[in-house]
N, C-alpha and C positions, 0 to 999 in steps of 0.2 A: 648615843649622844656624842656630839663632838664639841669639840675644846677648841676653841683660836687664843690663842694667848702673844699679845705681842707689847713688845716697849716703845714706850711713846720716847726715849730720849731723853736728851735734858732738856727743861723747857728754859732755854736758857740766851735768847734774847729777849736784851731789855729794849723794848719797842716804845717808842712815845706813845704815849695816852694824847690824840688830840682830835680835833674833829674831822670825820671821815664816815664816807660815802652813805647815803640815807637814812641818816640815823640821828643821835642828838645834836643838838646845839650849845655848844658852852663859851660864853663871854670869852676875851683873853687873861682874865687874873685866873680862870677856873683853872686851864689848860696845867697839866703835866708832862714835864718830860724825862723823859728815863736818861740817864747815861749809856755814851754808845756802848752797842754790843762785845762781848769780849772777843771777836773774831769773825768776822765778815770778808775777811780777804777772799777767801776762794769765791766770792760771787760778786766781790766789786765791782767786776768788770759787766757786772749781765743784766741787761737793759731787761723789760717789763718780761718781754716773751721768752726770753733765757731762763730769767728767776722762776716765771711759771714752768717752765720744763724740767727745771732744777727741783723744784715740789714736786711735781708728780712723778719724777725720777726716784725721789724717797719713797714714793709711794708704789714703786715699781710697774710704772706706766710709760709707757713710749712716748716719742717728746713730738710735741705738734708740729708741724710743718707751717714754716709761714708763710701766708695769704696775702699779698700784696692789696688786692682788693679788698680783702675783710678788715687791715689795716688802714685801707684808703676813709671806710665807713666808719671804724672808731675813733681816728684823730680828729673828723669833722663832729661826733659828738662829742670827744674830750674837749673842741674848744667849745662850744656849746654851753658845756658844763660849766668853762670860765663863769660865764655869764647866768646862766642858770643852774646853780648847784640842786636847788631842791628838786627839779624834775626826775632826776634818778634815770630809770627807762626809757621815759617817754621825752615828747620836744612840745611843748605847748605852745613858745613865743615862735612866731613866725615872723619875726623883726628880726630875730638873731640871724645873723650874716651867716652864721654856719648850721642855720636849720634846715636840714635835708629829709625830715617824715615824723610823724609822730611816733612810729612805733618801731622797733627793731631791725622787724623786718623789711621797714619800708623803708630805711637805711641803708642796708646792704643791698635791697634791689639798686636804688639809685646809684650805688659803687658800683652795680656790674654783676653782683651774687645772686645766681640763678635759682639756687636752692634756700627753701623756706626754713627749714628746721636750724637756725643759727640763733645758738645762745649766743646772749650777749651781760658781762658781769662789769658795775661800774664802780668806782670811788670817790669821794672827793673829799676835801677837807683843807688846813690851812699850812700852809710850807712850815715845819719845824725851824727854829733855830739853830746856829751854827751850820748849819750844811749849803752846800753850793749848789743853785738854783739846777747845775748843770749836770750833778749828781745822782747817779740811779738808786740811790738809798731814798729817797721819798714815794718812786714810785715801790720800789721793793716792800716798805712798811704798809703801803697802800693793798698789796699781794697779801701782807700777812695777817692785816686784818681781815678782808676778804676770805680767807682760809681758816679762820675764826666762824663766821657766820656761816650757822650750816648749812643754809640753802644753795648759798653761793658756793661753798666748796664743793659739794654733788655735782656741782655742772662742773669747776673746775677740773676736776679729777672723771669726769665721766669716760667711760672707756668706747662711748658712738663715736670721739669726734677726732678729725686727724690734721688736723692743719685751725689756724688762727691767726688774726690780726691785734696787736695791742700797742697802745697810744698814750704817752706821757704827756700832759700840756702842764703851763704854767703859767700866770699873771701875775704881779704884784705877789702878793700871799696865798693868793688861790693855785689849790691843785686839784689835777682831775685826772684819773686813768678809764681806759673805756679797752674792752679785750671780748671779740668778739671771734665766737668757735663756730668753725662749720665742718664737714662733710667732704671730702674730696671725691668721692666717688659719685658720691648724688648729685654735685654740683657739674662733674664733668658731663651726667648724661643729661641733667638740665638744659645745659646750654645747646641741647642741639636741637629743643623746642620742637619734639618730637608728637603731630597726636596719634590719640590710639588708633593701632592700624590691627592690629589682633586682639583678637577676641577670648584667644584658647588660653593665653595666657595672664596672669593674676599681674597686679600692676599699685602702682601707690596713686592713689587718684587727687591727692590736693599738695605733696611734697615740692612741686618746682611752679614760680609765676609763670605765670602766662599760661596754667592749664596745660604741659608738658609732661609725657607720659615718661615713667620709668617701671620701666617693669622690674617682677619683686626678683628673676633668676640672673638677673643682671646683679644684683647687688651681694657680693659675696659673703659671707659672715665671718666675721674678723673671729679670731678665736682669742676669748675673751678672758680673764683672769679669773675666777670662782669667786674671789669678792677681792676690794679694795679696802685698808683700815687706814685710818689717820685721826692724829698724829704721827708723825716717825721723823725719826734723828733730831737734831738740833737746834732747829729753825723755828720756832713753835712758840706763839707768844702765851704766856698764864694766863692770860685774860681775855674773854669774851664782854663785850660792850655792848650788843646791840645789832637788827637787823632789821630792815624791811620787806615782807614784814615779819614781824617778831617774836620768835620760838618761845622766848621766854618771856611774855608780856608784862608778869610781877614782877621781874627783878631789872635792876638799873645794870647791874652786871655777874659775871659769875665767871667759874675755870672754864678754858677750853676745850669745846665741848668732843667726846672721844667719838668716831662713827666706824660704822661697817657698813657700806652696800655691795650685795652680793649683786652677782652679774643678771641681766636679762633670762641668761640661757639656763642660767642652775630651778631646780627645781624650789616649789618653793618654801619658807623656812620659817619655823617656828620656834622663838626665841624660850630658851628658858632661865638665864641669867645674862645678866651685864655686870659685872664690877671692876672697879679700879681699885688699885692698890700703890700706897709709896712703901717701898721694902715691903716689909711682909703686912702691914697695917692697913685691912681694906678702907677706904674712902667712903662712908655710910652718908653725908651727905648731899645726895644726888638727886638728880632726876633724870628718868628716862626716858624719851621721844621718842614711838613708833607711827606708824600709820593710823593707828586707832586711838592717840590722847594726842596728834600733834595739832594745837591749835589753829594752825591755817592748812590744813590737810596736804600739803605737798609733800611730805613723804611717803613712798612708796612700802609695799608690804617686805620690799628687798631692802631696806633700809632702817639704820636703826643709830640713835644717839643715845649717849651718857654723859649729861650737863652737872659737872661737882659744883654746886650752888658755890659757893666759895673759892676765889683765883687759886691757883696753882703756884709754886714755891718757883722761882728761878734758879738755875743751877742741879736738878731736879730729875731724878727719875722715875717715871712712874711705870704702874705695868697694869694693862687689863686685859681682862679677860672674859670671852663672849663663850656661853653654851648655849647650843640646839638644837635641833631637832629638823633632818633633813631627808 
C-alpha cells in the first residue's frame, strides 16, 4: 500500500464571496466581502495567465506557453460574456457583436486553432469594491474560485496541455474571464491539413478541423508527473460555493475540496482511504468523490476528491493524506 501525504498550506486568503462564473445569483445586499488578503505582493503584478502558472507551479507543473491565438478566441468570448453572463460555455445570442460560435471549439477554429481538443474554463460575476477596474486582483479571485470547483481545476492543472490564452474584460460592474488550453504539438501538425497518405501507420482520426491526419508516432509523450494533489501553499480560498455542473448538488457550500489525479500513464489505482487532518485531529466531516458516486460522471477512475462539508479556517493548515493500492 502506499501513503501520499501532503500539506495544503494555509488556507489563507480572504477572497470575496460574490457572484462568479455559472453558478448562483445573489442580489447586492446578499454579497460578502472579505478583507484584502494578508500578502499578495509577489503576484500583484500577474495578469490571468501568470497567476494561472503561478498555481500550477504550487502544483509542481510546468507553466503554459502563451497562444496568441487561443487568447485571440477568449477575449472575444470574455466580451461576450459582458453581455451574456449566463451562457457560460456556449454563445446562444448571435446579435452579440462578439459572437464568434456556439461552442468552444468553434471559437478557436474561427481564431485560427487548428486542433480540436482545447479546454476552455470561464468566470464571471460582479467587480468587488474598492479595487481598480485596471487591477489584476479580480481576475486573479476569478482563478481562485475556479481552482475551487473541481471540475474546472482538473482541466486547469491537467498535465496534456502546454500553451494557453486568457482574457480579462470588464463593463460597468460586470466581469468575465475566458482561459482557453491547447496542445502545441497537435496544433503545429494540424495546420498542415495533412490527409491520410499511410496506411501502416496508427493515426488520431477526428483531433484537427478540417479532417487533418496526425499520426499517433509523431506525437511524443511528455513524461508525466505520477499524479498531481491540490491544494498546496498559500493561495487557497476555505470555501467552495458552487459549480456547473455541480459536485455537490445538496449543499449551498462547503471546504475546498482536496484532489489527486494520477497521470494517464500510471497504472491504475484503487483507493483505500482519503482523510484530512488540522494538526493531528482527522476532519470526519466529509465527502468523497470518485468515478463511481460523482454525480455527473466526469471524474475519471485516476481521479479522486475529498469535500469537508464545512469551510475551512483561514490562516490554516491542513494535511491529508491519500492510501492505495497500485
Amino acid at each position: 500500500m502506499k501513503h501520499i501525504l501532503y500539506w495544503l498550506g494555509g488556507f489563507a486568503v480572504a477572497l470575496g464571496i460574490f457572484q462568479y462564473y455559472e453558478t448562483h445569483r445573489y442580489s447586492e445586499d446578499q454579497l460578502i466581502y472579505a478583507q484584502p488578503p494578508q500578502n499578495r505582493t509577489a503576484v500583484a503584478d500577474f495578469d490571468a495567465l501568470a497567476y494561472l502558472n503561478f498555481l500550477r507551479a504550487s502544483a509542481n507543473l510546468p507553466a503554459l506557453a502563451h497562444s496568441a491565438t487561443l487568447e485571440r478566441a477568449a477575449r472575444n468570448h470574455a466580451r461576450y460574456l459582458l453581455q451574456n453572463p449566463d451562457d457560460g460555455h456556449d454563445e446562444h445570442n448571435t446579435r452579440n457583436p462578439f459572437y464568434t460560435g456556439p461552442r468552444p471549439s468553434d471559437r478557436t477554429r474561427k481564431a485560427g486553432y487548428a486542433y480540436k481538443g482545447v479546454h476552455e474554463n470561464v468566470g464571471t460575476g460582479q467587480h468587488p469594491p474598492n479595487e481598480k477596474i485596471n487591477d489584476h486582483l479580480p481576475a486573479q479571485h476569478q482563478l481562485d474560485n475556479l481552482m475551487t470547483a473541481i471540475y474546472h481545476r482538473l482541466s486547469l492543472l491537467d498535465q496534456n496541455i502546454d500553451e494557453a490564452g486568457a482574457a480579462f474584460e470588464s463593463q460597468g460592474k460586470q466581469i468575465a474571464l475566458s482561459i482557453n488550453q491547447g496542445d502545441s504539438r497537435f496544433n503545429s501538425i494540424c495546420q498542415k491539413n495533412r490527409p491520410l497518405s499511410d496506411l501502416s501507420r496508427s493515426f488520431y482520426q477526428d483531433a484537427c478541423h478540417g479532417h487533418a491526419i496526425v499520426y499517433a508516432d509523431e506525437i511524443s509523450n511528455r513524461k508525466l508527473r505520477p499524479y498531481i494533489t491540490y491544494p498546496q501553499g498559500n493561495f487557497a480560498s476555505p470555501v467552495f460555493h458552487g459549480e456547473r455542473p455541480d459536485p455537490m448538488p445538496y449543499y449551498e457550500m462547503t471546504g475546498n475540496p482536496v484532489s489527486i489525479a494520477f497521470s494517464e500513464q500510471s497504472p491504475p489505482v484503487k483507493m483505500r482511504s482519503f482523510k484530512l487532518y488540522r494538526d493531528t485531529k482527522e476532519i470526519r466531516d466529509v465527502k468523497i468523490l470518485d468515478k463511481d458516486n460523482d454525480p455527473n460522471r466526469l471524474l475519471t477512475e485516476r481521479q479522486f476528491a475529498l469535500f469537508p462539508l464545512q469551510p475551512l479556517e483561514y490562516d490554516t493548515d491542513y494535511r491529508a493524506v491519500f492510501e492505495y493500492r497500485q
